[in-house]
N, C-alpha and C positions, 0 to 999 in steps of 0.2 A: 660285743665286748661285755656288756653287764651279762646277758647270758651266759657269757663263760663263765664269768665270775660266781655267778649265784651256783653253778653248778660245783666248782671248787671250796665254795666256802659251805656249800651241804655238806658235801667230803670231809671238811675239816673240822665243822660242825659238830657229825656223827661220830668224829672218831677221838675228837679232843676236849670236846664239852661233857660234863659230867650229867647226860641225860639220858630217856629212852626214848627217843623219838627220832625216826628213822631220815634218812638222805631226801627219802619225798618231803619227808613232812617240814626240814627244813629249807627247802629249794623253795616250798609253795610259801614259805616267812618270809624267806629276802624276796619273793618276788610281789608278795603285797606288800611289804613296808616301801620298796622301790618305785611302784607302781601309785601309790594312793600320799603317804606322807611324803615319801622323797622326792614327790615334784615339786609339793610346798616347800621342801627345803631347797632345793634347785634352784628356783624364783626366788626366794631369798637371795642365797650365796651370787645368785646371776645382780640383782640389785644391788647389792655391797660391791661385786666387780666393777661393774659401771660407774658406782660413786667414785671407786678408785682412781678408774682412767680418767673422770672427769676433776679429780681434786689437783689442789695447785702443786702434790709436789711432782703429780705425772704428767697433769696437763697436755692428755693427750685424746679430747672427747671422741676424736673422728675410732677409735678404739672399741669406744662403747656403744655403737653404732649394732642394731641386729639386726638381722633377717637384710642387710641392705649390703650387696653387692659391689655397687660402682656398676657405670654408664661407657662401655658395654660391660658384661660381669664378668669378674676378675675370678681368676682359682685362687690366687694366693691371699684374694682377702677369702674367699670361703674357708679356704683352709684355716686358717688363723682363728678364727669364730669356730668353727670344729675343734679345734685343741682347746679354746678355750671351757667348750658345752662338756666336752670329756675330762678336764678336770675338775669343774663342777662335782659331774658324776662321780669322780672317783674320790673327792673331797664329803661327798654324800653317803657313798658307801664306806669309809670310814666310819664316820658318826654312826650309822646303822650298824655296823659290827660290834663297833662296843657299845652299845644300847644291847644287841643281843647276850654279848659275852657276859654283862653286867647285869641285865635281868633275866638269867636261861631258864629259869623254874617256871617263871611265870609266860613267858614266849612259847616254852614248850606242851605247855598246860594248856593256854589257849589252840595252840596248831591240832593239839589231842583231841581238844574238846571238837573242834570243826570236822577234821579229818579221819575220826576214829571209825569210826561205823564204815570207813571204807577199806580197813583193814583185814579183814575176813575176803576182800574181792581187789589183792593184788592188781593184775591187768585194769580194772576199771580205775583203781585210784593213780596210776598210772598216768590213764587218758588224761583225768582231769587234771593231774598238776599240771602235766607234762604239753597236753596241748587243750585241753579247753581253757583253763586258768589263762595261759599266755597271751592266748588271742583275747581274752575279752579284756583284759587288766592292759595289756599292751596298746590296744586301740584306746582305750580309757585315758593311757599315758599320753601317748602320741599326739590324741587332742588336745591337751591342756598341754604340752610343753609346746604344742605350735601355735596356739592362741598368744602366750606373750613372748615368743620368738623372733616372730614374724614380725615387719618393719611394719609402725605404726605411727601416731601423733607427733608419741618421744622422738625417734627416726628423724624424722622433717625438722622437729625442732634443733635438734643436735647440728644438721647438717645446716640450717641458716643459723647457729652461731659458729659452725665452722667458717662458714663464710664471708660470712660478716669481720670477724676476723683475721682471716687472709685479707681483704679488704682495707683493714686499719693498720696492719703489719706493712702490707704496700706504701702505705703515705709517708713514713720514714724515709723509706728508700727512695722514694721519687724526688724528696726535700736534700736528701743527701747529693744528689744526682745533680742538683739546678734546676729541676722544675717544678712547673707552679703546681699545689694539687689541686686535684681535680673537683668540681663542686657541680653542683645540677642545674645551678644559675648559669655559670659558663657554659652548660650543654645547651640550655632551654636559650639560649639570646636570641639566636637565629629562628626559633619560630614562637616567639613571646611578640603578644600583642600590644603596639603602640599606639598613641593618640597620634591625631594628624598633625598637630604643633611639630612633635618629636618627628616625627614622619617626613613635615616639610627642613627643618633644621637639617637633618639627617643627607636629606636630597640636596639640600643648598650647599653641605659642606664637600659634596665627591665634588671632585675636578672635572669640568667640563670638557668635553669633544672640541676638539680646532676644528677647523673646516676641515684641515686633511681628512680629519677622523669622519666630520659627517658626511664628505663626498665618495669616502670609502665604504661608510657604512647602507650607503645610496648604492653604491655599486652592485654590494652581496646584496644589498634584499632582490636588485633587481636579478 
């Protein structure tokens, strides 16, 4: 997608911008400003998203969740986090257009200064915008928009306040219901340690076996 892009707004560039500097020379601009500052804006605009889904009038953190799937992984959250990383991008390359449209004298002055002396050798300045520039600028990209993509501390944190959450949402509805909630005292009774006082109380208060009971219970063991 950016690839096409960078490639159309050369074209548009070349042919609408009051400059002399050619289709290469602006394809090799949008693909370094894209490459090197529009990740930092990326990471930005990605961190302003997430405050978003996490503030109280969205109130929807499980949203702002990256690099994280669901148990087993889901396409339709993948997908959703893909639309969101593409209008990122496309919110990004905005901003860089009119940066360029805005300062062309000086955008085009620099690309000149770098790119000139390849001018005289067509084919070679070619290779380089066209594929050594890409490959090296692109892997340069690729790691640094995967380093904070990818499901991390934030991630874990997010999803044990989702949870916790759902958690506290439940206790309403169990009270609505007639039942008691639930507490960790009421799980832990049954294997919470007693003194022998409590221990014998405890024993003395179950109801005893009749005979019926222990001539029965005589029977099975035997």
């Amino acid at each position: 997608l950016v690839h096409f892009l960078n490639i159309l707004l050369s074209m548009g560039f070349e042919r609408f911008l009051d400059s002399e500097a050619d289709p290469c020379n602006w394809y090799w601009i949008n693909l370094t400003l894209d490459d090197t500052l529009g990740i930092g804006v990326c990471f930005l605009l990605l961190k302003c998203m997430q405050c978003a889904y996490r503030s109280r009038c969205i109130d929807r953190p499980e949203l702002a969740l990256s690099g994280e799937y669901g148990d087993p992984p889901s396409c339709r959250i993948w997908a959703r986090q893909l639309l969101d990383w593409q209008l990122l991008v496309m919110v990004q390359k905005s901003i860089f257009c009119a940066f360029v449209i805005k300062f062309t004298p000086s955008v085009a002055a620099v690309a000149e200064f770098l790119l000139g002396w390849l001018d005289p050798y067509p084919k070679v300045k070619l290779v380089v915008v066209m594929v050594i520039t890409p490959l090296t600028m692109n892997m340069f990209a690729l790691w640094m928009a995967d380093s904070f993509l990818q499901a991390g501390s934030h991630a874990r944190a997010d999803e044990e306040h989702i949870s916790l959450r759902d958690t506290t949402d439940q206790e309403p509805a169990r009270l609505r219901r007639g039942q008691e909630p639930r507490s960790s005292r009421d799980d832990d009774d049954g294997d919470s340690l007693v003194g022998f006082e409590e221990w014998k109380s405890r024993l003395s208060s179950q109801p005893k076996p009749t005979r019926w009971g222990k001539q029965t219970r005589s029977w099975l063991e035997v």
